[in-house]
Backbone bond lengths (Angstrom), bond angles and torsions (degrees), N, CA, C in turn:
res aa  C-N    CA-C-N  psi(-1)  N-CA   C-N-CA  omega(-1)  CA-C   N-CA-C  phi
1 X - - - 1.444 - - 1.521 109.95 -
2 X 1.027 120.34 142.77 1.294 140.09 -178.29 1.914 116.63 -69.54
3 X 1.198 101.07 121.76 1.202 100.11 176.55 1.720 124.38 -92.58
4 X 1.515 129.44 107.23 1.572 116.91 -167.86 1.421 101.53 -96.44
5 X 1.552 91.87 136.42 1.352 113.43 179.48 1.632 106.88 -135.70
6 X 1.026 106.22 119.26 1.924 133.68 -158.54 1.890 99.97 -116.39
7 X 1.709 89.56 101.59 2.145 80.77 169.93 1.493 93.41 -101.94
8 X 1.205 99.94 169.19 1.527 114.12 173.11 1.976 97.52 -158.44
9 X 1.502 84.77 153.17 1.529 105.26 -178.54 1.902 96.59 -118.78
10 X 1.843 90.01 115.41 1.470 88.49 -161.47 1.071 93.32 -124.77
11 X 1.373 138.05 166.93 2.011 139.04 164.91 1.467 86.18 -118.75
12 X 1.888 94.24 167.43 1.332 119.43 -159.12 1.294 119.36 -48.03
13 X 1.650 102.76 -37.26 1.735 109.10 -175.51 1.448 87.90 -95.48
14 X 0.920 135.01 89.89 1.627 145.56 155.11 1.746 117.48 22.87
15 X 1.326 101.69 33.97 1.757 93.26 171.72 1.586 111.41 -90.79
16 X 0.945 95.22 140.83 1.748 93.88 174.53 1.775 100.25 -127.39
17 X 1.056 135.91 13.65 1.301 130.94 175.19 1.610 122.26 -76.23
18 X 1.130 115.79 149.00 1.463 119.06 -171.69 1.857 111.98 3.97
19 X 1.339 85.36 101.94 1.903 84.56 -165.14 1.712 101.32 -79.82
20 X 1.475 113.36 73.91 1.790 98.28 159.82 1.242 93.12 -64.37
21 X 1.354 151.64 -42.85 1.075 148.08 -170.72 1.505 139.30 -28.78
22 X 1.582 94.89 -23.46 1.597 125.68 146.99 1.375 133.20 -34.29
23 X 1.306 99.47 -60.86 1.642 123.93 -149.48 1.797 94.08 -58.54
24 X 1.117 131.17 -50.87 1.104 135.51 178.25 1.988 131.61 -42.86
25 X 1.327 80.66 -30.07 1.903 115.76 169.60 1.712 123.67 -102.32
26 X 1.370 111.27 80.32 1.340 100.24 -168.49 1.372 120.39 -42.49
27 X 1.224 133.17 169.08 1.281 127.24 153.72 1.732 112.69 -102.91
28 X 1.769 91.24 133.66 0.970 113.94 178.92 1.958 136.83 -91.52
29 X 1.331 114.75 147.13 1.272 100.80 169.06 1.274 125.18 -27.20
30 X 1.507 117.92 -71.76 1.654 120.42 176.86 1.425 116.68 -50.74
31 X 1.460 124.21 -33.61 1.409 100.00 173.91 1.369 106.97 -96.20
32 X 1.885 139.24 22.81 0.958 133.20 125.64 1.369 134.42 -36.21
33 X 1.564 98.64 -56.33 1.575 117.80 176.19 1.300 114.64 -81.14
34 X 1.617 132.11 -4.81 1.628 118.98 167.93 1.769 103.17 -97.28
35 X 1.224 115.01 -10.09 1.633 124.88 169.16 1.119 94.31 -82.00
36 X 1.547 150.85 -64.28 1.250 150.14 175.65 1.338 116.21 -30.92
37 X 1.600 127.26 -39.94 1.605 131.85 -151.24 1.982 65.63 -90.94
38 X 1.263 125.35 -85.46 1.637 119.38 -171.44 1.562 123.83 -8.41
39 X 1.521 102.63 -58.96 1.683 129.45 179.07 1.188 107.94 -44.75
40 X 1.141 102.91 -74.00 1.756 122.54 -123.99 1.647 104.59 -104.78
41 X 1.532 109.98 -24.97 1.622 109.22 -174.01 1.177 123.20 -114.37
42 X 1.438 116.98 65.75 1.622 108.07 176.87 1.737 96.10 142.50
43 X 1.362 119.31 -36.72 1.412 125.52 -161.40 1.739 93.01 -67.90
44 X 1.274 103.63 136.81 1.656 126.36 -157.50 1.955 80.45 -125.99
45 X 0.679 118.38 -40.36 1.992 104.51 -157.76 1.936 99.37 -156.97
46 X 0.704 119.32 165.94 1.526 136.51 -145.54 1.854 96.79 -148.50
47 X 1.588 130.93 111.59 0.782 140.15 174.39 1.672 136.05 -115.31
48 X 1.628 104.58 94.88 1.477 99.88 -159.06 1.636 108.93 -94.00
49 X 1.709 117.76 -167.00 0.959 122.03 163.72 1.858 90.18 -109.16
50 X 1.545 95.82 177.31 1.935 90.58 -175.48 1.554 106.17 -83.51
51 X 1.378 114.53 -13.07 1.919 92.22 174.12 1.287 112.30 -73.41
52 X 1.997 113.45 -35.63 1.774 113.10 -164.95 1.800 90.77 -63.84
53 X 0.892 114.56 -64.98 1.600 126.46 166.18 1.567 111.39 -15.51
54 X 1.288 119.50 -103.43 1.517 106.87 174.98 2.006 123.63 -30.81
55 X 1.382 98.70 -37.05 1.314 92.30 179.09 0.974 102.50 -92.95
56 X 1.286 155.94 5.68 1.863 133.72 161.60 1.217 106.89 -94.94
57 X 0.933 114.75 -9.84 2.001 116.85 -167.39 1.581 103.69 -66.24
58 X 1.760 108.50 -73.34 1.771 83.43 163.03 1.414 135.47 -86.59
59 X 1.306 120.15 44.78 1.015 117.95 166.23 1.851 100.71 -107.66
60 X 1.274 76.77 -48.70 2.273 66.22 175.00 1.147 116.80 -84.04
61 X 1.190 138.24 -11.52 1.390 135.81 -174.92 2.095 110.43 -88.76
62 X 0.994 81.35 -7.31 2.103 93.17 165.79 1.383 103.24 -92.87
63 X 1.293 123.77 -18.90 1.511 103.89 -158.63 1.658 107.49 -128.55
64 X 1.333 118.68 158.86 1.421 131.24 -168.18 1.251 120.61 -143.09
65 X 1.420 132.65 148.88 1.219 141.13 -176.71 1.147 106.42 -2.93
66 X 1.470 126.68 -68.62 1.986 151.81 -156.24 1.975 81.71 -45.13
67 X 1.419 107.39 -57.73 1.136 133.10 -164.25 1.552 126.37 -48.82
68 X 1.107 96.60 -71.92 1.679 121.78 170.14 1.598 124.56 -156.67
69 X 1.367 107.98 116.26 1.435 98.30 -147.84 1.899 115.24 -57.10
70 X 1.254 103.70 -17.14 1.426 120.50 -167.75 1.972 94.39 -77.77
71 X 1.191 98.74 11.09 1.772 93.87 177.65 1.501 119.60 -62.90
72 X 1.806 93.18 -51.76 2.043 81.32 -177.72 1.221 113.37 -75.10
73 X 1.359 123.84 -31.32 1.935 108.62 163.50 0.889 110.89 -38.59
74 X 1.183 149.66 -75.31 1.305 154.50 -136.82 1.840 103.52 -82.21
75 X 1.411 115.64 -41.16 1.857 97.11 -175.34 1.636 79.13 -113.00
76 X 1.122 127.47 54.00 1.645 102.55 165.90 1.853 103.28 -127.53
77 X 1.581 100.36 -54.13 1.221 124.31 153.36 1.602 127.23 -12.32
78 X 1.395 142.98 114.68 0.965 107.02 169.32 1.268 111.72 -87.84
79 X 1.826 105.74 170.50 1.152 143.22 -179.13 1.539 142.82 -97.24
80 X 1.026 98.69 108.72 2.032 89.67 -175.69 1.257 101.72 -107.25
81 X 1.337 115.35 146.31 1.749 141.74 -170.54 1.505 105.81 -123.13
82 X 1.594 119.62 94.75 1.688 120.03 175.60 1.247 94.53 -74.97
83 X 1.750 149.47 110.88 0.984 159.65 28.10 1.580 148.71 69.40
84 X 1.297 137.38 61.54 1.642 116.42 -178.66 2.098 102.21 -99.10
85 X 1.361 98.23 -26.55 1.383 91.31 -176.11 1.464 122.43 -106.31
86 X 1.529 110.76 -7.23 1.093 115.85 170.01 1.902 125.01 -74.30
87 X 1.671 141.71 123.77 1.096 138.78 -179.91 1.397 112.92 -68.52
88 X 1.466 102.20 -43.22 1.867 104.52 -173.46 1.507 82.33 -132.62
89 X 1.758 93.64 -179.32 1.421 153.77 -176.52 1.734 113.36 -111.79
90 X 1.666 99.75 12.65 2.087 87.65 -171.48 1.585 88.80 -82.59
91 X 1.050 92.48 161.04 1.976 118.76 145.54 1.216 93.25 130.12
92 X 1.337 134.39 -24.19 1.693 121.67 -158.25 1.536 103.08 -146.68
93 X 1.335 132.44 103.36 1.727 161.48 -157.55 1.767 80.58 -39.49
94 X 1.420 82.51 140.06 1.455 114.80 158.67 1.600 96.96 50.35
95 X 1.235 118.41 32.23 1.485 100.74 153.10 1.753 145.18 -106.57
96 X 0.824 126.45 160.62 1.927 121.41 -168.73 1.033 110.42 -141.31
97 X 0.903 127.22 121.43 1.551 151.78 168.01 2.052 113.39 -61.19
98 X 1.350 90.83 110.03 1.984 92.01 -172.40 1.770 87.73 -85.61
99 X 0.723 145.67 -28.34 1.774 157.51 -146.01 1.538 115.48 62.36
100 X 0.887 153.43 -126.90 1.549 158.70 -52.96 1.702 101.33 -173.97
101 X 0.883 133.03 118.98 1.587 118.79 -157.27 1.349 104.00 -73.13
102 X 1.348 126.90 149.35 0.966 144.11 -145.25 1.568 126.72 -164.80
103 X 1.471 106.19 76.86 1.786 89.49 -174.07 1.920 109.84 -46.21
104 X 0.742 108.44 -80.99 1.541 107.02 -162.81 1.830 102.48 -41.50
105 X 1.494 121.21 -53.21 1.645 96.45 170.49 1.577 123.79 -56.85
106 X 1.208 110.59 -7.07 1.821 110.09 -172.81 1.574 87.74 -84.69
107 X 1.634 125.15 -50.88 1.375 130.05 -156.83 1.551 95.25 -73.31
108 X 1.070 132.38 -28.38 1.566 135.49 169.07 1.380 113.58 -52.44
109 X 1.689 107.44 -56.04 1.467 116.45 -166.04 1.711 101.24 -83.54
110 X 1.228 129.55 -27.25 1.133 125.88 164.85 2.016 108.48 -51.80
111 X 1.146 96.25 -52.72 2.046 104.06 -165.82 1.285 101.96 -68.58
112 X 1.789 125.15 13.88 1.665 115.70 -154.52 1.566 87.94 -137.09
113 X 1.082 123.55 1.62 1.434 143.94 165.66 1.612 126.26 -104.71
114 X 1.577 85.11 114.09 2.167 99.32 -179.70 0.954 109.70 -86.42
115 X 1.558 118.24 62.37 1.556 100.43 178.47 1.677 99.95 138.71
116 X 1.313 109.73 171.50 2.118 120.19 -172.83 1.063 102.55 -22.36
117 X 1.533 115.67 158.98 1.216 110.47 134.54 1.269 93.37 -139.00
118 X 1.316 99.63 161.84 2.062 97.98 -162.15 1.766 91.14 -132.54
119 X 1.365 107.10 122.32 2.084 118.24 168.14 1.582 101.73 -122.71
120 X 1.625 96.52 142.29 1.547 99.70 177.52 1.262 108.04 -138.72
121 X 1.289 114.10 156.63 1.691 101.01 -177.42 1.569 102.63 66.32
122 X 1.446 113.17 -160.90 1.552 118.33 174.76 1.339 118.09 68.12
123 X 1.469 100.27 46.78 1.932 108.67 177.73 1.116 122.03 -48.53
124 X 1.495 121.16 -38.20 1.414 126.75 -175.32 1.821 99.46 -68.59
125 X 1.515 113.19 -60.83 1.705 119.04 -171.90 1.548 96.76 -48.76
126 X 1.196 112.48 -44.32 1.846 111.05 -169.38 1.261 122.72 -61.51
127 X 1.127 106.95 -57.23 1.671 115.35 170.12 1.139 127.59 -37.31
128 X 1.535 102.17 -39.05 1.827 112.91 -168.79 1.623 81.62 -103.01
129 X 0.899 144.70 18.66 1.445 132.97 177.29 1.689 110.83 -112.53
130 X 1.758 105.93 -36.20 1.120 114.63 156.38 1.486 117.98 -63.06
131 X 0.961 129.67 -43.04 1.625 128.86 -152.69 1.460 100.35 -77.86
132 X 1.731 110.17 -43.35 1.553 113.74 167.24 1.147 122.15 -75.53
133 X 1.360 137.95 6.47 1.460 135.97 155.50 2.120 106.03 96.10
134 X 1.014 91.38 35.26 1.436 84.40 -165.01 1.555 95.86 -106.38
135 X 1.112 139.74 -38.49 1.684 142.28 174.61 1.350 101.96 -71.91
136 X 2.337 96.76 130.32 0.733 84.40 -132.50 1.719 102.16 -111.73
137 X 2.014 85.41 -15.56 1.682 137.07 148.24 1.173 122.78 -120.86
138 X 1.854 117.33 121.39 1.342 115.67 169.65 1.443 95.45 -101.30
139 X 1.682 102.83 133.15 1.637 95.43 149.27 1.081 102.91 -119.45
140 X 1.871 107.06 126.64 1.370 96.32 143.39 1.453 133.31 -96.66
141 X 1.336 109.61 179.19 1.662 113.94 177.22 1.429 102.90 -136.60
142 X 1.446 111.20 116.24 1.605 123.44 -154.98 1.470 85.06 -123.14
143 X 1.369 88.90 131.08 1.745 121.66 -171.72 1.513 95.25 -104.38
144 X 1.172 126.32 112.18 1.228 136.94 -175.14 1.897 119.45 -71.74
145 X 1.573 88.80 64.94 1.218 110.49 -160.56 1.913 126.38 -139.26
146 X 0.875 137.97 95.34 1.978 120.91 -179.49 1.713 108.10 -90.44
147 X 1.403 101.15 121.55 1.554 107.38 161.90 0.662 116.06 -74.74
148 X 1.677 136.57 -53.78 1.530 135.46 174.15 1.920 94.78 108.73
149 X 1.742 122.81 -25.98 1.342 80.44 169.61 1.986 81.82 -142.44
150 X 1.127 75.95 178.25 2.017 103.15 -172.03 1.045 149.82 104.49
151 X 1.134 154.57 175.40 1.363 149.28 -134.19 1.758 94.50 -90.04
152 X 1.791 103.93 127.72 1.550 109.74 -162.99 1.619 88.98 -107.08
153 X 1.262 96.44 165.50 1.697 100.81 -179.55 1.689 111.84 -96.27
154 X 1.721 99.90 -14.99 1.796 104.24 170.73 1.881 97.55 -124.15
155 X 1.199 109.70 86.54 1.533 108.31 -173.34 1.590 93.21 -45.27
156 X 1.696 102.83 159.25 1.499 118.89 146.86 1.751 113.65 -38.83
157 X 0.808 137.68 124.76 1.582 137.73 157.64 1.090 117.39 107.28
158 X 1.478 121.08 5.80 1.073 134.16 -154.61 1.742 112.40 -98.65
159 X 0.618 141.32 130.56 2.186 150.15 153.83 1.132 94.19 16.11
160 X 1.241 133.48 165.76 1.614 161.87 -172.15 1.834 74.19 -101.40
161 X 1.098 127.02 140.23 1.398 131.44 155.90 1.776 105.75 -131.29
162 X 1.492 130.25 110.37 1.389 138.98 147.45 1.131 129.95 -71.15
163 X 1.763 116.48 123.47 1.301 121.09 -166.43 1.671 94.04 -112.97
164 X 1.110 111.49 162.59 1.848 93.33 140.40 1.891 104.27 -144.96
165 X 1.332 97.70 131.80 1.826 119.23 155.75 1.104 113.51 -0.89
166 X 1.218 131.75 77.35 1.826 124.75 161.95 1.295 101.98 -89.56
167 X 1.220 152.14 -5.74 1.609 144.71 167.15 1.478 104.90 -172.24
168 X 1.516 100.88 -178.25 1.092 125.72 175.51 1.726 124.53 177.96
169 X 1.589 111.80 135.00 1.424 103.25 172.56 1.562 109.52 -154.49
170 X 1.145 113.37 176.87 1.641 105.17 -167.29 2.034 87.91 -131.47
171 X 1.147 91.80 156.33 1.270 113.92 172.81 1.614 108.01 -120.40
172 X 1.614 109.71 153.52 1.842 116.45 -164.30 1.443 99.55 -80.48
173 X 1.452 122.08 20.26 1.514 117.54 160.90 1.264 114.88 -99.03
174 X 1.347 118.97 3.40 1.435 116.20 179.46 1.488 109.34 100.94
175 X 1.449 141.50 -29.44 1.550 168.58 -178.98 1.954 93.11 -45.90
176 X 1.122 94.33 137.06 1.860 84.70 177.37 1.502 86.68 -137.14
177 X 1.677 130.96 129.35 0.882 128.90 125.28 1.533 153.43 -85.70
178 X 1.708 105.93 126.65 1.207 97.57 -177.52 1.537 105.56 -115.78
179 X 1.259 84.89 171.20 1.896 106.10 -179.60 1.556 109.06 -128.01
180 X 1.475 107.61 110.99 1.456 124.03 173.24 1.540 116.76 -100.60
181 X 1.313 129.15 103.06 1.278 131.02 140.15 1.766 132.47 -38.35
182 X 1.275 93.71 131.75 1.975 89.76 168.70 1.402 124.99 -80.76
């Protein structure tokens, strides 16, 4: 069975949407290498929603090792696309289309997997992925920062959601990662 493991790049008041919010915090070696332990060791398939999806496709599919080392994970890996309006999966290698969200097809495609599966970004897939119990590690990486507006990863109005603390570490940019268990 497949293990899901969901990063997100979140600020203090819980936005995780299009993080320019970054740019201000370099990225560092070490949180190269705690994105790396996610990537690179165990992750069998890569699970998006269709916007993170359309938008990473050409962004990773231009670039290569020389580039960013996280290149052949990302176009080598296969790919799943949660889906209701999308027909296919072409434009970007090794990807497949599951369609239409689906607890029991997600809990399928999870049990059909030996090993990671790694989703990033994909607020809409996450949320409903959290709420149904299917994630399995969240990390976040909290930018020691509040925007005050945008898409939150625990909306206002939303379920009591319980995590508990499986790690944590900070990087000298201020960036704290944690690791929440379900």
């Amino acid at each position: 069975m497949g293990k899901l493991m969901v990063s997100e790049f979140i600020t203090l008041d819980g936005v995780i949407g299009a993080p320019t919010f970054t740019f201000d915090y370099p990225f560092t070696d070490a949180m190269g290498a705690a994105m790396g332990r996610l990537t690179e060791h165990g992750a069998k398939a890569i699970l998006f929603g269709r916007t993170t999806w359309e938008e990473s496709g050409p962004a990773w599919s231009s670039r290569d090792m020389a580039d960013d080392p996280g290149a052949p994970f990302f176009n080598n890996t296969p790919k799943y696309v949660v889906s209701a309006s999308r027909t296919d999966a072409e434009g970007w290698d090794n990807s497949f289309l599951l369609g239409g969200y689906d607890v029991a097809t997600l809990q399928k495609f999870k049990d059909g997997v030996d090993g990671g599966i790694y989703c990033y970004g994909s607020g809409t897939l996450v949320r409903a992925m959290l709420a149904d119990g299917l994630v399995d590690e969240l990390h976040l990486f909290l930018y020691p920062v509040a925007v005050g507006d945008g898409p939150r990863l625990f909306p206002e109005g939303g379920p009591q959601t319980t995590l508990r603390l499986g790690g944590s570490e900070s990087f000298e940019n201020g960036v704290v990662h944690l690791t929440y268990t379900s």
